[in-house]
N, C-alpha and C positions, 0 to 999 in steps of 0.2 A: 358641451364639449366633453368628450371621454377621459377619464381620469387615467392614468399613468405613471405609474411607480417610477420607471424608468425610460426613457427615449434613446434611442441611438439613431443615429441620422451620419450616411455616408463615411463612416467612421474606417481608418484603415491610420495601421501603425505597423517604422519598421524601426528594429533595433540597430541602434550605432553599430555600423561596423558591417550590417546583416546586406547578402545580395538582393533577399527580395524580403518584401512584406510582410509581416504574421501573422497580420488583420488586413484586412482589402474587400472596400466596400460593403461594411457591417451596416444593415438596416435594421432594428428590432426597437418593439414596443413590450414594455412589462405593465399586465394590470394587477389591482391590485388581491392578492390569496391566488395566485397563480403557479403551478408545481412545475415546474419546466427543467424536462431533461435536456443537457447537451452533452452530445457526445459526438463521437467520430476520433480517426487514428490519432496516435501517440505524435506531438506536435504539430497538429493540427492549429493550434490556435487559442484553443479553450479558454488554458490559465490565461493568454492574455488579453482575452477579452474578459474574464473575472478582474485582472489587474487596471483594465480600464473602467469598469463600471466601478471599482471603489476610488478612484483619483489617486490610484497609486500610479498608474499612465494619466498625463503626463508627469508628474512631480515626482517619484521614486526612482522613472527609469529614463534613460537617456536616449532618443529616437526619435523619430521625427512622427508626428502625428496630426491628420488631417479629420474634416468630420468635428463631430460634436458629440457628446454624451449629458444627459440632464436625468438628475437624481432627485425625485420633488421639486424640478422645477429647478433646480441649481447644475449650474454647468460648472463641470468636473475640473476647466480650463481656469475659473473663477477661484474653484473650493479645494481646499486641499484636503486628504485623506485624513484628517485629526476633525475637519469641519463638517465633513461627510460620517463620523463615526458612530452616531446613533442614529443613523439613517440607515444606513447599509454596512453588514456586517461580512466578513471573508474569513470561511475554516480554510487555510491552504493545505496542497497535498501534504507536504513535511510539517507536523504540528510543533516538529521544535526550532521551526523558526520564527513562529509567533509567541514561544513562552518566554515572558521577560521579569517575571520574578524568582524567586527561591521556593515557595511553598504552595500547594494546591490553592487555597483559599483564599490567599491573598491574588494570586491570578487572574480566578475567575472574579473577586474584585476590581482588580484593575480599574478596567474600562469601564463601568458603571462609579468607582468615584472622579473617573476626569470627565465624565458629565455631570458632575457638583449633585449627584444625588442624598438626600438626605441619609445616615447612617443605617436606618432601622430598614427604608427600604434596598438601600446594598445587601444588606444580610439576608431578606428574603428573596433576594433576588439571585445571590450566591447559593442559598439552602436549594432553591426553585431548580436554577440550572446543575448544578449535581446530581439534585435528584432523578433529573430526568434524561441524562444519559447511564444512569447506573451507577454513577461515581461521590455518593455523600459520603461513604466509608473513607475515602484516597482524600479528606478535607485538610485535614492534621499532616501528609506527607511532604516529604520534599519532593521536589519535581526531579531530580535527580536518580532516586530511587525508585521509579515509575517504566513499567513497562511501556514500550512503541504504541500499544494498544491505549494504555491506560495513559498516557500523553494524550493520544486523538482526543480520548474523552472531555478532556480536562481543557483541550484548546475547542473544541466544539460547544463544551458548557462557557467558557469563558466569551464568548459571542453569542450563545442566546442571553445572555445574562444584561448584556444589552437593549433587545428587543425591539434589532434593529426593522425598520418596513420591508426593503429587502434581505433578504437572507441568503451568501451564496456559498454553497460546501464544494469544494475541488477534493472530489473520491473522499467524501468522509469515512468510508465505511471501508476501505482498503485493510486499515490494521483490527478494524472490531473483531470480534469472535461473531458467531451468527446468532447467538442471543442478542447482545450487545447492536447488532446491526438492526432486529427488526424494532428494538424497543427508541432508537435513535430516530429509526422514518417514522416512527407510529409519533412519537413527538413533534415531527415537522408536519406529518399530516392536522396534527393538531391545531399549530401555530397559524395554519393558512386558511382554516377553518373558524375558527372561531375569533382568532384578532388579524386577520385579512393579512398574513406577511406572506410578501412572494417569496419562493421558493425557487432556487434554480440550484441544481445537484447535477455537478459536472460527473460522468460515470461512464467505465468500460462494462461494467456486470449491472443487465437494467432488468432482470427478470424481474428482482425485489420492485424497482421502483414505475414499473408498467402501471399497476392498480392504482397510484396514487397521483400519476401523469394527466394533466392536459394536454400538452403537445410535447414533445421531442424535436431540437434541431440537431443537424446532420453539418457535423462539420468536415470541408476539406480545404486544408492548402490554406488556410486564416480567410474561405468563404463561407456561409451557413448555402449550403448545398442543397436542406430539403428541409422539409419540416411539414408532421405528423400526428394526425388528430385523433380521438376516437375510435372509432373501430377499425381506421383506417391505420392506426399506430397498432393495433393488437394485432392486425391480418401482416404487416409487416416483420414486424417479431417474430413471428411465428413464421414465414416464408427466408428471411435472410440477414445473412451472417452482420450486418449492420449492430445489431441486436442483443442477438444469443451467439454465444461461441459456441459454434459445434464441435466437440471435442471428440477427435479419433480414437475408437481404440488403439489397444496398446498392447502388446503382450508384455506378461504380470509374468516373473516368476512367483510360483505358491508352492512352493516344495515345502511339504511338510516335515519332511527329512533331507535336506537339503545334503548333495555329495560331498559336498567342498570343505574346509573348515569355515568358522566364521572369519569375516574379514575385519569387523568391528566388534567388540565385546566389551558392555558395562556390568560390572556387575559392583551393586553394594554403593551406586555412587550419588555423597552427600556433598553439596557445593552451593557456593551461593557467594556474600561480601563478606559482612560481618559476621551475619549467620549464615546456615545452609538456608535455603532455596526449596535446592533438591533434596528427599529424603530417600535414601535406600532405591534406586533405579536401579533394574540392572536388565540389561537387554543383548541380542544377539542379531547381527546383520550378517548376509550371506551374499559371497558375491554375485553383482546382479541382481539387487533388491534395488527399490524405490518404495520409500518408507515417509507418511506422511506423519510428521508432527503436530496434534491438534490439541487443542484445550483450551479453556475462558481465557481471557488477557489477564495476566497476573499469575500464572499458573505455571511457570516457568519454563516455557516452551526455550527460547531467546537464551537463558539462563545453560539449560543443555548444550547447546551447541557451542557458546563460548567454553564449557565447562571443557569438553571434547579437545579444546585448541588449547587449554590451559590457558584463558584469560581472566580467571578470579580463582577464586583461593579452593581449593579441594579439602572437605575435612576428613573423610574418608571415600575409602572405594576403588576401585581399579579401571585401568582405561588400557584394552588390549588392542593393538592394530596388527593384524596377521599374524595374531598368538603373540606378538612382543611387546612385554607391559611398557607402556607411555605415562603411566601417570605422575612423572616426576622429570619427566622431558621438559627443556626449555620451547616456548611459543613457536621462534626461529628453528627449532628442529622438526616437532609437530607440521608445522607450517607447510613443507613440503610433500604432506602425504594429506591432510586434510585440508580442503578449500573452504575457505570461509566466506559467504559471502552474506553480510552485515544488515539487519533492518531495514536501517537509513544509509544510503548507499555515501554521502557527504564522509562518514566517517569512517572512510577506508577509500579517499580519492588526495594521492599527493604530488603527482606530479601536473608539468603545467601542458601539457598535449594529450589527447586522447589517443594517440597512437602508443606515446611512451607511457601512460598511464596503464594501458594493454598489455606491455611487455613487461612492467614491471617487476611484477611477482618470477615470471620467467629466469630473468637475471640474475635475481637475489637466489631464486631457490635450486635452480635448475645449474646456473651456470654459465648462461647464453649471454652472448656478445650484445648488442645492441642492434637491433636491425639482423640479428639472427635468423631467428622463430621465425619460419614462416606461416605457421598456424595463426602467427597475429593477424596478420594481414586477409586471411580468408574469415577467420569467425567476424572478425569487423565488417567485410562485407557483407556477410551472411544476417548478422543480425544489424543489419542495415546501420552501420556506423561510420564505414568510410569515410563518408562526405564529412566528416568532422574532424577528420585525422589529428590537424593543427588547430581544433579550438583549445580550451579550455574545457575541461574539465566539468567545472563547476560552473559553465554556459549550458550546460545540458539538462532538458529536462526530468523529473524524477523515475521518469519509465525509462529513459534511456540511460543516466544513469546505473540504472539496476541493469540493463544489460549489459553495460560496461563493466560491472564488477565479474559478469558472470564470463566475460569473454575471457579476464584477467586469467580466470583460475581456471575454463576449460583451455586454455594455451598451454600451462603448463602440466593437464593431466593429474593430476593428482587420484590416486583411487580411492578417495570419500569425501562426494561435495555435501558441505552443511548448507544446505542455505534458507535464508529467514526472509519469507514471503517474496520470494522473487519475480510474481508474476504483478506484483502492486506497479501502476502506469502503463501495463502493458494492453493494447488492442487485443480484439480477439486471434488476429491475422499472429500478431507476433506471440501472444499467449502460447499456439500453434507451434510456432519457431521452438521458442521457450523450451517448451515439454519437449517438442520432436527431439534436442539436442542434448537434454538429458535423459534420454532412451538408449540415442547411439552412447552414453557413456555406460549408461546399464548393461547396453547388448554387451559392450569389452569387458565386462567383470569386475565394472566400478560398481559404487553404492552411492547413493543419495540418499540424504536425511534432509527433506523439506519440511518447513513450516508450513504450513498453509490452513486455510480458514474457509477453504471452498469443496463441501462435499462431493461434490459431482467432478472437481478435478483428483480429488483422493480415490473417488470407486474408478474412473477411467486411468488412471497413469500410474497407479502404486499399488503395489501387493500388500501392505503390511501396514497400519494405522496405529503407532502409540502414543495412546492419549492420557495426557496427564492435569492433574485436579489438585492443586494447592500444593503443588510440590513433588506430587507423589505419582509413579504411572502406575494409573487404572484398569488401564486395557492395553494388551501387549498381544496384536492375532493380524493374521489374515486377514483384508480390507472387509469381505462381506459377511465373517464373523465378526466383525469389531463394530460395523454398522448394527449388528443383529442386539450384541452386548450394548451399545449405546441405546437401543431403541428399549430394550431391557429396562435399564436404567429412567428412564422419560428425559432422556437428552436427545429430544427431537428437534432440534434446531441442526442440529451434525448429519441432517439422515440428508442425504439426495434427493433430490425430486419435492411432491408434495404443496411445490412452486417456492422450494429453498433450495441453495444451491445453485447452480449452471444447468441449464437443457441442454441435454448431449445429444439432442437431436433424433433421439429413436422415440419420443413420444410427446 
């Protein structure tokens, strides 16, 4: 009889409250050292069928659930997710919903002493998992003082550290840097390799994770749709959008002498909590740029852009928006002329409708009545939110989420959106959306300062790359000089192509 890490048998779950199902009819087999990608659009289903293979369906969530799930042999209906916890382990999208200590090291402890493990092996089992996301340095921190990125790590170490049979990541590599990202699979490739853990890495960006794939399932509507082997997975990749986001070009402004004044101007600016962060940044935006933010996690990408809205403390430097210094502007006034839109989208969601959640910022900044705007009501259709109008908020998954925050602030126009990784949960189809709509806000003679961590959407959608390195920017130029200067430097994880990055479809 064939051994099986995990069983699923006719399994389909729907959420209180929900009109249809978010799982219907799930048949799957896990054996054991198995790399398995799933993927398919933004609520598809994914997370919760991650949610049911750790027995957090049924016991965590409220919904009716048919079918069966068996984890070694233990049915999920049986075990609860504390009983299941060194069996199968779950990084979820948001890493700070699983952090429940105060300090890096005690975290990634946790879970290995509520398995009553003896002391000496916690500790090299803590040293083990740090080390191998990158993260032994962040051991002594608070978890508080921890960048988006450098959270994932520390919740991704804190579940190898367990060493659990199965193993399942929901977009682990969303917030990494692309260092950070290939030294992460090259770990998993490890794990399923040598001590047989299955592998299953839920993901929108699968170029990285093709070489290390046995099969790929194809999720739609909470059905697995298709599922893909071998060369058979490689010829599909490579033929369609399922896969690789083909990303359009874009027209770049590259004015080297740009006519206009600038619209944004830092110069000289040191900011951070306690201490500065940032040291001595000083930059110039023109309107109609699309400027990509890049740099390792920890590097103060996140750190910028709140600096920008005045949300931590400025030691020095200036903040000019259309030649009129702001650096001593309250948030509230800022507010209306720069869009912020936040890492974790959770931390900037307060009302209790996704419609009024939409208009929010409108009212407060702009002025508008309620049920005014009617730019609400289109960007929600547009980036396909409608149908939610009257949920909740915080019923929304982490991709849609993010484009709820972005609807918030392209409603009310603002002419400089900041925003911090905004395409994290998004399909390729909406990726598309995404960029297209902050194009049209570039074509009007707005500016965008993006985060982002993905080469191949920096050289296709943004003219201008500044990349910053422990505080400090490095490189302040034009996208394909700032790739030339990175490649300069042996910072080739940031280069395009190479098989890093997105395939943009011309090669």
């Amino acid at each position: 009889m064939e051994r099986y890490v995990a069983a699923v048998k006719d399994l389909s779950f729907t959420y209180f409250g929900a009109a249809e199902p978010a799982l219907e009819g799930i048949n799957l087999q896990l054996r054991p050292g198995e790399f398995i990608i799933l993927t398919g659009p933004s609520g598809c289903g994914k997370s919760t069928l991650a949610l049911c293979l750790t027995g957090f369906i049924p016991h965590g969530y409220t919904g009716l659930m048919e079918g069966s799930v068996e984890i070694k042999g233990l049915n999920t209906r049986e075990n609860t997710p504390g009983r299941l916890a060194g069996i199968v382990g779950l990084v979820q999208q948001d890493p700070e919903m699983q952090l429940c200590t105060l300090r890096v090291m005690d975290e990634v402890a946790f879970g290995p002493e509520n398995l009553g493990l003896d002391p000496a092996e916690i500790a090299a089992r803590v040293r083990w998992a740090l080390s191998a996301v990158g993260a032994l340095e962040l051991a002594e921190r608070d978890l508080y003082t921890l960048s988006g990125g450098e959270k994932q790590k520390v919740a991704i170490a804190s579940v190898l550290a367990m060493r659990p049979s199965l193993l399942i990541l929901d977009e682990p590599t969303a917030n990494l840097d692309p260092r950070c990202t290939e030294e992460v699979l090259a770990v998993m490739e490890k794990l399923r390799r040598d001590e047989e853990i299955t592998v299953i890495v839920i993901e929108h960006r699968l170029e990285k994770l093709l070489p290390l794939a046995d099969r790929a399932l194809y999720m739609e509507r909470g059905r697995i749709v298709g599922e893909f082997r071998g060369e058979e997975l490689a010829a599909k990749a490579a033929q369609d959008k399922l896969f690789y986001r083909q990303i359009e070009s874009a027209e770049k402004r590259r004015d080297n002498a740009p006519a206009l004044p600038p619209r944004l101007q830092v110069e000289g600016l040191a900011a951070g909590y306690e201490t500065p962060l940032l040291k001595d940044v000083s930059f110039s935006l023109y309107p109609g740029e699309i400027a990509a933010v890049m740099g390792d996690n920890g590097s103060g990408k996140s750190t910028l852009l709140h600096a920008l809205l005045g949300l931590l403390k400025i030691f020095r430097g200036k903040i000019y928006l259309d030649g009129v210094d702001i650096t001593t502007e309250k948030v509230s006034q800022r507010a209306g002329r720069i869009g912020l839109s936040f890492q974790n989208p959770n931390h900037q969601l307060f009302e209790s409708t996704v419609f009024r959640e939409a208009e929010l910022p409108s009212i407060f900044l702009k002025g508008c009545r309620p049920g005014e705007n009617s730019r609400v009501l289109r960007l929600l259709e547009q980036f396909d939110l409608l149908a939610y109008r009257e949920q909740l908020p915080f019923a929304l998954s982490l991709g849609e989420k993010k484009r709820l925050a972005l609807v918030s602030l392209l409603a009310y126009i603002p002419p400089v959106l900041a925003l911090d990784e905004p395409l994290v949960g998004q399909d390729p189809q909406r990726s598309d959306l995404l960029l297209g709509a902050l194009e049209e806000h570039r074509a009007r003679g707005g500016v965008v300062l993006m985060v982002c961590h993905d080469p191949a959407v920096a050289s296709a959608w943004c003219g201008r790359v500044l990349f910053l390195e422990q505080g400090e920017l490095i490189i302040d130029a034009p996208t394909e000089e700032a790739f030339a200067l990175l490649a300069a430097r042996g910072l080739t994880h940031y280069l395009p192509g190479n098989g890093r990055g997105l395939v943009t479809g011309e090669g």
